[in-house]
C-alpha positions in Angstrom: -139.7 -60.0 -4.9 -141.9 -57.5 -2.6 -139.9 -58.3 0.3 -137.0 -57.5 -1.4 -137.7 -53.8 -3.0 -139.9 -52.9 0.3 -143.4 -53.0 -0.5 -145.9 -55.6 1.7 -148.4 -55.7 -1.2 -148.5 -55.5 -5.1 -150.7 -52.6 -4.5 -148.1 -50.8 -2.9 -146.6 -50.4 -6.1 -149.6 -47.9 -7.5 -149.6 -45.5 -5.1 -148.9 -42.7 -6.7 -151.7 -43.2 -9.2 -154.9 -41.4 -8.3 -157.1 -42.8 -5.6 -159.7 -44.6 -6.9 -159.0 -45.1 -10.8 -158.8 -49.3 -10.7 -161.9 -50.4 -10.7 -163.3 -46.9 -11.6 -166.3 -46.7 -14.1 -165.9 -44.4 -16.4 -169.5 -44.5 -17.8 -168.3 -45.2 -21.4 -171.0 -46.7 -23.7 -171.2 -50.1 -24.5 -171.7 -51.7 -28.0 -170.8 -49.9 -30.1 -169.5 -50.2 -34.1 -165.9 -49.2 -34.9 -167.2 -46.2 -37.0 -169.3 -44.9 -33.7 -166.3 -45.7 -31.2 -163.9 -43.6 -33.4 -166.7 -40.4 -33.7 -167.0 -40.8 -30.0 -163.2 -40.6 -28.9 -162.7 -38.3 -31.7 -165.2 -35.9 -29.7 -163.4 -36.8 -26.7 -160.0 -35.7 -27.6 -161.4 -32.2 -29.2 -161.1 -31.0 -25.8 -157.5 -30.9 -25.6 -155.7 -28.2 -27.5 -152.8 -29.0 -30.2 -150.0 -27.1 -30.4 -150.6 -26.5 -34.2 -154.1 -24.3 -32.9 -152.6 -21.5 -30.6 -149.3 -19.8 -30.6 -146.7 -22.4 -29.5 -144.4 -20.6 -26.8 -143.9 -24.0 -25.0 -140.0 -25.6 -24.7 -138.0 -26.9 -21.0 -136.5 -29.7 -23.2 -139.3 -30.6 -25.6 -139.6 -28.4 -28.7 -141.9 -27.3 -31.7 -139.9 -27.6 -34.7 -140.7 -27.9 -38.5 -140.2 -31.4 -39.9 -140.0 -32.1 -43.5 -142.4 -34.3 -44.7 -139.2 -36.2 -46.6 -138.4 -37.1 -42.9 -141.5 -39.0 -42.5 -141.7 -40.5 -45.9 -138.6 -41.8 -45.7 -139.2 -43.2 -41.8 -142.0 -45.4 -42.9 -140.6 -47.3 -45.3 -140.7 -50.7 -44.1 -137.2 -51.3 -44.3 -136.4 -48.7 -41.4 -140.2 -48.7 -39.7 -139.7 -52.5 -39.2 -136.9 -53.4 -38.4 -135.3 -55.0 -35.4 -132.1 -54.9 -33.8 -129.2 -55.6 -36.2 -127.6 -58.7 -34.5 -126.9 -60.3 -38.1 -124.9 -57.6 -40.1 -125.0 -59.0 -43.6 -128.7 -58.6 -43.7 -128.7 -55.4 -41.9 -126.1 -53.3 -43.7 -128.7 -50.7 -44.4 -129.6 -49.7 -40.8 -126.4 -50.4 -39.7 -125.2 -47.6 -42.3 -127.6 -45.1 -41.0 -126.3 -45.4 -37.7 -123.0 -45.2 -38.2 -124.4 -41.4 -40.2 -125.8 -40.9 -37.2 -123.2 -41.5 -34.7 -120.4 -39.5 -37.0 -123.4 -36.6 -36.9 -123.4 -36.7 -32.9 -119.7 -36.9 -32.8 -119.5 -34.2 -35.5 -122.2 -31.5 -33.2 -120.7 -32.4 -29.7 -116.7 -32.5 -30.6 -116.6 -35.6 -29.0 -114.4 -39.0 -30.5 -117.3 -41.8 -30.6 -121.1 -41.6 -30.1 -123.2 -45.0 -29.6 -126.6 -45.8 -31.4 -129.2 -43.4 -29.1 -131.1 -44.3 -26.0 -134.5 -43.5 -24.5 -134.1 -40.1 -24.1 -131.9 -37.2 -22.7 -132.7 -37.8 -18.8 -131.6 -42.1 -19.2 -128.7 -40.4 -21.4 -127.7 -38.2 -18.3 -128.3 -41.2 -15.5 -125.9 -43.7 -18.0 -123.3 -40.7 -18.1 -123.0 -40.9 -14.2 -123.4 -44.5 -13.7 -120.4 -44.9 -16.6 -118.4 -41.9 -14.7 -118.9 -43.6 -11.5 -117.6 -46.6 -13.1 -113.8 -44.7 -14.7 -113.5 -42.9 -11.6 -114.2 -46.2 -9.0 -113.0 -45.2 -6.1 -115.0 -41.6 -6.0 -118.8 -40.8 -5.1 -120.0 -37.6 -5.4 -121.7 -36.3 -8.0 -122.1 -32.6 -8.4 -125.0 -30.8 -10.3 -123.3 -27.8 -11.0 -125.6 -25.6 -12.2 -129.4 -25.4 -13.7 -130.0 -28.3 -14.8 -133.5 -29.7 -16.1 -136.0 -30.8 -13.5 -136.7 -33.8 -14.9 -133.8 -34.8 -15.6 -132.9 -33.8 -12.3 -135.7 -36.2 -10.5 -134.8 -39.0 -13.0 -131.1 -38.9 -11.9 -132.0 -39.3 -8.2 -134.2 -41.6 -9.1 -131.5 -43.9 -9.9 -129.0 -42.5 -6.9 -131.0 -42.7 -4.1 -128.5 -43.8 -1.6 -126.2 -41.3 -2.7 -125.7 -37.6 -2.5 -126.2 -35.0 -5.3 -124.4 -31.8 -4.7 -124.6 -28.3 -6.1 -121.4 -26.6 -5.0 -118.2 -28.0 -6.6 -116.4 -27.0 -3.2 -117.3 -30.9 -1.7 -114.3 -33.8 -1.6 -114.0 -36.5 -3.6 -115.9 -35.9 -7.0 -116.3 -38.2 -9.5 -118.3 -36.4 -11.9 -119.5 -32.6 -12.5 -122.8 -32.2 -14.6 -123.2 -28.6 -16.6 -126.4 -28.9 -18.3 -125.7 -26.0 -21.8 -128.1 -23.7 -22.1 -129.3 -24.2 -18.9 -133.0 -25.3 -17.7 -133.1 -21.5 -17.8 -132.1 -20.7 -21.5 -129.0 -19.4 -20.3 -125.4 -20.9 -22.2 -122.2 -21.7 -19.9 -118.3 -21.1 -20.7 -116.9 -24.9 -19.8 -113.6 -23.6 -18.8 -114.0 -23.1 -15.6 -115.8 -26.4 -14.9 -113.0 -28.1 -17.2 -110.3 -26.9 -14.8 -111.8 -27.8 -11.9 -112.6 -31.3 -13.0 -109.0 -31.5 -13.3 -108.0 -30.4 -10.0 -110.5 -32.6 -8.6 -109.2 -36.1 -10.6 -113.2 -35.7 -12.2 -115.5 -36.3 -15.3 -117.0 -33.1 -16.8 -120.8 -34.5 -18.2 -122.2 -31.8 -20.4 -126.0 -32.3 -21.1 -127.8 -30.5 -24.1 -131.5 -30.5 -24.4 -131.7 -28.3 -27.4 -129.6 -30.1 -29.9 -130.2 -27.5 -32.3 -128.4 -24.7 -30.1 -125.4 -26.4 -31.3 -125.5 -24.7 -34.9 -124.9 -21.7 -33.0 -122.9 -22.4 -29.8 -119.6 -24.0 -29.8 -119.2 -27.7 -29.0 -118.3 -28.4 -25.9 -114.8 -30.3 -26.3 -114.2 -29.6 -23.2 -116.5 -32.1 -21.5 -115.3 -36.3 -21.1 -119.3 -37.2 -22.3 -122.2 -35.1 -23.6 -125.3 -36.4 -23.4 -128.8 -34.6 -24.1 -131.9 -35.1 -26.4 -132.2 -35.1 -30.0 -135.7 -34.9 -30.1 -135.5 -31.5 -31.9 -135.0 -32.7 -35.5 -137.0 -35.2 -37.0 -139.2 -36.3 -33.9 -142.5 -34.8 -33.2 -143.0 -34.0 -29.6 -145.7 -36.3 -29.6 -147.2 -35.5 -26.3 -144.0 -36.0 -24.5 -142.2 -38.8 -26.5 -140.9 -40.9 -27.2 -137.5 -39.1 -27.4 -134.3 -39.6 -28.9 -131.2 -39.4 -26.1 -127.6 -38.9 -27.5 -124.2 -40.4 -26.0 -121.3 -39.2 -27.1 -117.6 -39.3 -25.4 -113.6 -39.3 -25.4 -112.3 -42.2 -27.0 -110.0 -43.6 -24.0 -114.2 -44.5 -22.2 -115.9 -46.4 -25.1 -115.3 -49.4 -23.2 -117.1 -48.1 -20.4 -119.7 -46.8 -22.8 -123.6 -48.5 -22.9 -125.2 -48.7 -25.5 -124.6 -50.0 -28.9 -121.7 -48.9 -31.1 -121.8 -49.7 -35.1 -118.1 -49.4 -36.8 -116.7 -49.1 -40.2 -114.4 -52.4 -41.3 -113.6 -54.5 -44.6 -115.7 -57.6 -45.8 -113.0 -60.7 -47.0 -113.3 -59.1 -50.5 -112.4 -55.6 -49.2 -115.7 -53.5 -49.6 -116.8 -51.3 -46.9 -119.1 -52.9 -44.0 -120.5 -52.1 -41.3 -120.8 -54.0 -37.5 -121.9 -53.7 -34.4 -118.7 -53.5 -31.9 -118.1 -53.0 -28.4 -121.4 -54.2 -27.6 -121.8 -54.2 -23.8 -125.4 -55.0 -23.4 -126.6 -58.2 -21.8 -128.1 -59.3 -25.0 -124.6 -59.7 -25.7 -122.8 -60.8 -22.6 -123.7 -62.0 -19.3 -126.0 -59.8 -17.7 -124.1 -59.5 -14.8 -121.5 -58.1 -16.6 -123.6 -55.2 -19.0 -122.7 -51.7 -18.5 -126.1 -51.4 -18.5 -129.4 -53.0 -18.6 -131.8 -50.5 -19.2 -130.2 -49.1 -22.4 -131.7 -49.0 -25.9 -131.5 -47.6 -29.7 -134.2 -45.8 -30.7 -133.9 -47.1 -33.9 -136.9 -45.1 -36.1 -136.3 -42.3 -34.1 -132.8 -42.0 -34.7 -133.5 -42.8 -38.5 -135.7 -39.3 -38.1 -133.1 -37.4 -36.7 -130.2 -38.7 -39.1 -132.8 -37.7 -42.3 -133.8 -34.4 -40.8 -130.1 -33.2 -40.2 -128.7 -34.7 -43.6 -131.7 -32.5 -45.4 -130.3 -29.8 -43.5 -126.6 -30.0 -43.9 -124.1 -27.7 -41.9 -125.3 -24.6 -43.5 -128.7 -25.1 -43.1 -128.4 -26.2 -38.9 -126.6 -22.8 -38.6 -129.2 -20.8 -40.6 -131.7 -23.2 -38.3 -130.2 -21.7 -34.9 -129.9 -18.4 -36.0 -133.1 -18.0 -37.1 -134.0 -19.6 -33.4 -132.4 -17.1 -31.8 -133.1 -13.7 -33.8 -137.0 -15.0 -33.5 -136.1 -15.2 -29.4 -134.6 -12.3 -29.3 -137.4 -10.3 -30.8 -139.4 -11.5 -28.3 -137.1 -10.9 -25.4 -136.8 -7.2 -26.9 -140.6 -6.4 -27.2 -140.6 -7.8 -23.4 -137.7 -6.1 -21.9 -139.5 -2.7 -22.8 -142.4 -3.4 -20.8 -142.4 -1.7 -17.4 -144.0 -4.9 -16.0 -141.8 -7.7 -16.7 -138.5 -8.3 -15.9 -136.5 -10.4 -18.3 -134.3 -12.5 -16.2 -131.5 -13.8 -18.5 -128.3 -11.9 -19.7 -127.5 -14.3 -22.4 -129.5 -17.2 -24.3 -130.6 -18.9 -27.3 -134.2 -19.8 -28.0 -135.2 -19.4 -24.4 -135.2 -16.8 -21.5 -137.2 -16.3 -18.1 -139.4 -13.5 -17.3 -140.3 -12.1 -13.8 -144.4 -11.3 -13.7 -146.0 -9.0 -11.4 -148.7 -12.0 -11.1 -148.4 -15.1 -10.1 -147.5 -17.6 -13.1 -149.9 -20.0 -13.2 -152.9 -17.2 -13.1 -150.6 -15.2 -16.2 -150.3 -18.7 -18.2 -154.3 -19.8 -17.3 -155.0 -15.9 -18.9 -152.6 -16.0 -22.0 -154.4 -19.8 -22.7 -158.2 -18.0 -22.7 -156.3 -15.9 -25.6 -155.0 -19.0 -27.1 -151.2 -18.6 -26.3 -149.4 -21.5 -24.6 -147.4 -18.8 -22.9 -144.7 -20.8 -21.7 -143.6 -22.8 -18.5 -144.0 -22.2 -14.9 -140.4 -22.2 -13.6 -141.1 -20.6 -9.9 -143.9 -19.0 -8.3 -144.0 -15.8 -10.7 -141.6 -17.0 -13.5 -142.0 -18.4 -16.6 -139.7 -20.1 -19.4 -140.3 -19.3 -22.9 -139.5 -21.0 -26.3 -139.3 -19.2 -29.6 -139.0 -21.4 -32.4 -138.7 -21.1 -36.2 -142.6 -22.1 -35.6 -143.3 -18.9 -33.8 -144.8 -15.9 -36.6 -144.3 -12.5 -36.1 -147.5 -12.6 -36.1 -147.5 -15.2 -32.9 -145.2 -12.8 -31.3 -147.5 -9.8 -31.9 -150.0 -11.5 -30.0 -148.0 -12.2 -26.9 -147.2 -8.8 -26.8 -151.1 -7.7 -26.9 -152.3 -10.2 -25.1 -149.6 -9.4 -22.3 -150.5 -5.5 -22.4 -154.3 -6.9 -21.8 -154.0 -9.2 -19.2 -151.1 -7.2 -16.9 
């Protein structure tokens, strides 16, 4: 097995973890009761600081959102917290039901025909939307990254296309797929057309990715696109110190055979009363390995349970009222900001993110607006930084930035 992935020792394969941690002491006491372990980790983990103590300004594909405490309630009922894969339908109609919400509430947001059951998260969504592309369209290779797309997500596709190239100009021969990531890693929302026609010319699949699901009360869904993928993580998932996440599939109808993933359909027991299945599966659970679209694939069951709950509370009305209120928080911000003589605010257009230019370097700006207890945002270049406003963000939050920007520049 070493020989064949390239390494000469099992140690090879922890490299990248920091020299010297196996083996490491890390002079933690010994015996002691569960009461004194908890106080001591307890004091351990004051040092970090929770989003819920400072003002929140932190987004780049994970968000701060308010989550009803139905949402959990309902999540950890043990019927749904639980529960395994639903491989045997008559006992299972109950999950199987809330995913087949769920897929008709992707399918509804993204104006796409057929959504499967969720995976890992938006970057794995992204990577199965090329491998699947690469499979309609055998006989092209390129993939082209077309605009700003998400820097993890970025390093987790080429991850997974090593041996291939990744291009940014849509200029290069034979192209099986374009990817348009809407808003951008920048905040900043795209018109599909243009990519739509090209993908045309080119014989191409157009792979939208969306990593603010919530965007999509306000911005128009992109029927343009052959799949959108993204993450879903914004309603009903905490952030949870990075995960785990909730990645959506959705696509045209003439792929789902070419779609990973689970799909759960709609059909008619012997006595004719709705049920609901599993179909299409293409996992190797199911079939030979060798023949799985994919092997890496999975449905975040509670996870997507969370998101179905969270969006039913909120209805059609209430996501649009959501993403407005997103963006007229945003664009106070981006107001107060353009004013000052100091900053530049990069974007033209966006919806509950934008990029401003500092006169310091950004990690110094974000180190200072910390000491004031303001998670300022994301370092996105040398002296740029991305900022999230959320219905979580006060006036009063955004106030603060403003004084505490006036203080430190």
């Amino acid at each position: 097995m070493l020989e064949r992935i390239g390494v000469s020792d099992v140690k090879d394969l922890f490299i990248d973890a920091p020299e010297g941690l196996f083996g490491k002491n890390f002079d933690l006491p010994d015996n002691k009761s569960e009461q004194e372990v908890i106080s001591y980790l307890s004091n351990i983990a004051k040092k970090n600081q929770p989003a819920n103590d400072s003002a929140f300004f932190l987004g780049a594909g994970c968000y701060r959102h308010f989550i009803p405490a139905t949402v959990d309630h309902l999540v950890q009922r043990a019927e749904f917290l639980t529960s395994y894969t639903p491989y045997q339908p008559e006992i299972s109609q109950g999950t199987l039901a809330v995913i087949f919400e769920y897929q008709s509430m992707i399918c509804s947001l993204t104006g796409m025909d057929v959504s499967n059951a969720s995976l890992y998260d938006g970057a794995t969504s992204l990577v199965e939307a090329v491998l699947m592309a690469k499979r309609v369209n055998k006989k092209k290779k390129n993939i082209v990254v077309a605009n700003e797309l998400n820097s993890q997500y970025l390093d987790v596709l080429q991850t997974y296309l090593q041996e291939e190239t990744i291009h940014k100009s849509c200029d290069t021969d034979d192209i099986c797929a374009i990817i348009v990531q809407t808003p951008d890693y920048y905040g900043t929302p795209h018109n599909l057309t243009k990519y739509k026609e090209i993908c045309d010319k080119k014989g191409a699949l157009l792979i939208v990715v969306n990593t603010e699901i919530i965007s999509f009360g306000l911005l128009p869904a992109p029927k343009e696109a052959d799949i959108v993928v993204g993450e879903a993580q914004s309603l009903g998932v905490a952030m949870n110190f990075g995960g785990p996440h909730l990645g959506y599939f959705a696509c045209k109808e003439k792929y789902v055979r070419q779609m990973p993933g689970r799909i759960c359909g709609l059909t008619k027991d012997e006595e004719g009363k709705d049920g609901f299945v599993l179909t299409l599966n293409a996992r190797e659970q199911h079939i030979r390995r060798q023949k799985a679209t994919s092997n890496i694939c999975s449905n975040q069951g509670l996870n997507m349970v969370a998101f179905t709950i969270h969006l039913a509370l909120l209805g059609r009305n209430g996501l649009k009222r959501l993403a407005k209120l997103n963006h007229h928080l945003a664009n106070i911000l981006k107001e107060t900001l353009a004013n000052n003589e100091k900053i530049k605010v990069i974007n033209k257009s966006f919806f509950n993110e934008f990029v401003i230019e500092l006169p310091i370097k950004a990690d110094l700006f974000l180190e200072k607006m910390l000491q004031k207890n303001i998670m300022a945002g994301v370092k996105v270049a040398d002296n740029r930084v991305l900022i999230a406003v959320t219905e979580m963000n006060s006036q009063i939050d955004i106030e603060n930035y403003n004084k505490a920007i006036d203080e430190i520049l």
